[in-house]
VOBA-1610 file (N, C-alpha, C; in pm, whole numbers, padded with zeros to 5 digits, always signed):
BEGIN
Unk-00210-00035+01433Unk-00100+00002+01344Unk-00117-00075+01213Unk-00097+00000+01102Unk-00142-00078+00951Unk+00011-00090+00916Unk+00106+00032+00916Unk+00201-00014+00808Unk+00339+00072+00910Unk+00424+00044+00830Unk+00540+00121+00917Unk+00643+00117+00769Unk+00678+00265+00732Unk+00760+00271+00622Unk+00929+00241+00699Unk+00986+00175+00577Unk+01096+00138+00585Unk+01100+00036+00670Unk+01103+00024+00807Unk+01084-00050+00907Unk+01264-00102+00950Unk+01310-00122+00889Unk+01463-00163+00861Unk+01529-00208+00999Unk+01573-00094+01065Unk+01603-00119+01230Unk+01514-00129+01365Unk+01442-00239+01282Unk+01369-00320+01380Unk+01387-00434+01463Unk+01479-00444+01322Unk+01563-00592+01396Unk+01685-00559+01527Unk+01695-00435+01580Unk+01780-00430+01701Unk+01700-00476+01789Unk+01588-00497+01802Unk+01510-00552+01931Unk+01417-00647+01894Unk+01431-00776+01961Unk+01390-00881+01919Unk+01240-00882+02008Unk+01216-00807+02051Unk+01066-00787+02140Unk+00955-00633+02012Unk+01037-00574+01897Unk+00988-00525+01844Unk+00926-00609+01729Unk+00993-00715+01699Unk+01031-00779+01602Unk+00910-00896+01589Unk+00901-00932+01760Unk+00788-01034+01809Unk+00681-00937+01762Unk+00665-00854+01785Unk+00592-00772+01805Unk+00468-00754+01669Unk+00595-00700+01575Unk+00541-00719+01434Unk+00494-00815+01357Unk+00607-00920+01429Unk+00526-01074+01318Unk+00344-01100+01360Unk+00345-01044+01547Unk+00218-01135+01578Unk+00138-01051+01512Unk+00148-00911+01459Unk+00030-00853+01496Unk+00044-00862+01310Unk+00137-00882+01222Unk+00144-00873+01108Unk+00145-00727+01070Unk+00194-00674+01112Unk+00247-00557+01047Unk+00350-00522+00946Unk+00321-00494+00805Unk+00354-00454+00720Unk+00470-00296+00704Unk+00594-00401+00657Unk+00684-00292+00645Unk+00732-00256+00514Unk+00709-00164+00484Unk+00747-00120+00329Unk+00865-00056+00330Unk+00949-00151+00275Unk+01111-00109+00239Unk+01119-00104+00122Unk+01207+00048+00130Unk+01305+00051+00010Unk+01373+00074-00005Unk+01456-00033-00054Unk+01587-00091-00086Unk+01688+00023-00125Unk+01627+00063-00262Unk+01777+00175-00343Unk+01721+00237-00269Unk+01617+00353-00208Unk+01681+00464-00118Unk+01726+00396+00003Unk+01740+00345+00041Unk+01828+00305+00190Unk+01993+00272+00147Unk+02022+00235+00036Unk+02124+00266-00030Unk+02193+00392-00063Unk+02108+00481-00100Unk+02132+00614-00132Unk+02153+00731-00037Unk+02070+00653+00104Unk+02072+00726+00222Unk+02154+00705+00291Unk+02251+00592+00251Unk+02358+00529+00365Unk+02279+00473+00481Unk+02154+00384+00423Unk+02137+00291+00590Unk+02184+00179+00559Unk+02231+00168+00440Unk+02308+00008+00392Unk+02434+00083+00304Unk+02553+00056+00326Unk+02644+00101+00194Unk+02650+00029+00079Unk+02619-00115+00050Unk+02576-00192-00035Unk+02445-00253-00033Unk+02352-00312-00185Unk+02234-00332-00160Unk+02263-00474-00089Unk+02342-00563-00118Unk+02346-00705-00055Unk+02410-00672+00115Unk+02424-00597+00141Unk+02457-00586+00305Unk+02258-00512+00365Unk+02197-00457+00299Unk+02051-00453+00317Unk+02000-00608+00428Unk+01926-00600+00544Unk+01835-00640+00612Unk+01731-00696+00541Unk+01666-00723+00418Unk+01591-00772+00369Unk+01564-00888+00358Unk+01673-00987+00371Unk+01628-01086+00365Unk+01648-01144+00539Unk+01697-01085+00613Unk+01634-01098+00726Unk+01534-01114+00795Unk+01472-00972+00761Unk+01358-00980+00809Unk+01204-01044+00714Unk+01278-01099+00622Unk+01168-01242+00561Unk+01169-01326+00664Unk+01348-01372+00672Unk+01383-01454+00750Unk+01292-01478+00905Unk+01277-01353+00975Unk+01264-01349+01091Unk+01091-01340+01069Unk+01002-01363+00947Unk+00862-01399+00969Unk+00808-01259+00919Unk+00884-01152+00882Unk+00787-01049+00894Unk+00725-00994+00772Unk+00590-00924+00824Unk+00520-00921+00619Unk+00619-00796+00585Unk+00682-00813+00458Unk+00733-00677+00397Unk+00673-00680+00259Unk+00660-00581+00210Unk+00702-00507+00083Unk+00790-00435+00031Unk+00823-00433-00084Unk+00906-00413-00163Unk+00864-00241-00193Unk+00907-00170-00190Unk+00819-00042-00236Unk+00953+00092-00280Unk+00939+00164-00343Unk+00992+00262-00380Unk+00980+00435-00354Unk+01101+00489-00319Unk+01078+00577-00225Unk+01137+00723-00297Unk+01043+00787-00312Unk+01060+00911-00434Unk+01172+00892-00561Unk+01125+00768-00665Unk+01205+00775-00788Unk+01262+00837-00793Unk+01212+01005-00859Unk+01252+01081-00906Unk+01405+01112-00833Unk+01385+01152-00749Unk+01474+01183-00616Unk+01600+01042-00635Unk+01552+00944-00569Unk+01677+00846-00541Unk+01655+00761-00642Unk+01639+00755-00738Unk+01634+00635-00866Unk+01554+00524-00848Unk+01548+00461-00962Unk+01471+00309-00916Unk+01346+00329-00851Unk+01245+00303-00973Unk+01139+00301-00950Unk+01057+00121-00892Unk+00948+00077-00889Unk+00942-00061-00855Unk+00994-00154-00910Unk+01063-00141-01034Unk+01072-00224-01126Unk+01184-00263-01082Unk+01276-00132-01051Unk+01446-00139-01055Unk+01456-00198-00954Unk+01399-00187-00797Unk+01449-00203-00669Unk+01363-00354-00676Unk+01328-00425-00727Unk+01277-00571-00800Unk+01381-00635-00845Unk+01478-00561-00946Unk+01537-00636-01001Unk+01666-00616-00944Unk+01698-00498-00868Unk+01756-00477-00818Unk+01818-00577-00691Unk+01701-00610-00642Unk+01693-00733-00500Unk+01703-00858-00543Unk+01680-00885-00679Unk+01717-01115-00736Unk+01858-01039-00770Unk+01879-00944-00766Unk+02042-00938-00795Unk+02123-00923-00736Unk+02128-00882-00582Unk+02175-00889-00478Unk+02140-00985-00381Unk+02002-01035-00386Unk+02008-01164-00336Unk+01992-01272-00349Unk+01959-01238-00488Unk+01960-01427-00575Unk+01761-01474-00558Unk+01705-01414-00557Unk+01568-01404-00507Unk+01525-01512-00558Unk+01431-01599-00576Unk+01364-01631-00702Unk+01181-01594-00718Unk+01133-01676-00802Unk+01001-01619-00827Unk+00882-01641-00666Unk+00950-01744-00607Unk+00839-01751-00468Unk+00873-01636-00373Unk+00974-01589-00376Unk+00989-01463-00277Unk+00929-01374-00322Unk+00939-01331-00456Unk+00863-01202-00539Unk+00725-01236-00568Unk+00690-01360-00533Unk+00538-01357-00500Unk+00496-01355-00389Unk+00570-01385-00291Unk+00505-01382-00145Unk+00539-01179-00116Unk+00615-01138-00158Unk+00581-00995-00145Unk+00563-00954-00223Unk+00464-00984-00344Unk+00373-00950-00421Unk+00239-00940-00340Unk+00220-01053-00280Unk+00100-01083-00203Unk+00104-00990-00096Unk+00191-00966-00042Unk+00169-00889+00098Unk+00187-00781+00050Unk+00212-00707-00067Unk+00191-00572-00149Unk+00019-00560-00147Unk-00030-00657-00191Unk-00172-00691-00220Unk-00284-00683-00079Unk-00222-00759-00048Unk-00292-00776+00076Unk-00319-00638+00173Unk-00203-00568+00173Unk-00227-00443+00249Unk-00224-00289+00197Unk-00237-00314+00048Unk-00318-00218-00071Unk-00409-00162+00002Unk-00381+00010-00007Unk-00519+00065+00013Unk-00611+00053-00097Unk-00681-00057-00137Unk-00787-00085-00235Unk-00934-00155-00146Unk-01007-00156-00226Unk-01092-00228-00162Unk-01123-00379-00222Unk-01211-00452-00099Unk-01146-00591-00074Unk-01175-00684-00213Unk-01315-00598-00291Unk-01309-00652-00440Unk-01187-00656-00542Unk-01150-00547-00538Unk-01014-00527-00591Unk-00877-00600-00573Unk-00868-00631-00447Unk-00787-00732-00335Unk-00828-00863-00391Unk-00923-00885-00383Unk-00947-01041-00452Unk-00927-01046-00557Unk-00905-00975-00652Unk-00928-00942-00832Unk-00780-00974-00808Unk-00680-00931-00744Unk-00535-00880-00772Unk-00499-00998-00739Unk-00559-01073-00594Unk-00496-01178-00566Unk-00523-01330-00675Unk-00659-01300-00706Unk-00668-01470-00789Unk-00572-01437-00961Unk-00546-01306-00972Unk-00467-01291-01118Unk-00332-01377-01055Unk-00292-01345-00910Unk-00085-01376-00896Unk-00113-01514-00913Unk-00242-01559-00835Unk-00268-01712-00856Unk-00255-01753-00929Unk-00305-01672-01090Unk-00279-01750-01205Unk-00123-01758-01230Unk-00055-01686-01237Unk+00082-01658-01268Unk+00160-01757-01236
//
């Protein structure tokens, strides 16, 4: 298993949850559509910082702009504003954006020693 979109209600089972941290599985949430969809009625009632909390790799990712608003930028700024983020959280899922990029691993290294500089 590489990735699991949204991933969100994972956290009802704490044997799914084990599950994901060991094997590092990557969950790409997004925030404003899960807002828009009613799986959160507010963005600060969102699971996100939970499941940092609880070890697991996420990303930040955006889920048909056009459609539900907020493209990467918004659901970025969207999240230090509902949860007070600061710059080490938005780099550690910067990195795990990076890390599980369908790119190849030259590219992966290129992306990762630039956040380094940052």
């Amino acid at each position: 298993m590489q990735r699991i979109d949204h991933g969100v209600r994972c956290l009802e089972s704490d044997e799914v949850v084990k599950r994901l941290r060991s094997e590092q599985v990557v969950l790409t949430v997004c925030p404003l559509s899960n807002v828009s969809l009613k799986v959160v009625e507010e963005l600060r009632d969102h699971p996100l910082p939970k499941l940092l909390a609880e070890g697991l790799k996420v990303t930040i990712s955006s889920d048909d702009p056009a459609y539900f608003g907020g493209g990467m930028l918004t659901n970025h700024i969207a999240c230090a504003e509902a949860f007070g983020w600061d710059q080490t959280i938005f780099r550690q899922l910067t990195r795990n954006a990076i890390e599980e990029a369908f790119a190849t691993q030259e590219r992966r290294e290129e992306l990762l020693a630039r956040l380094a500089e940052v």
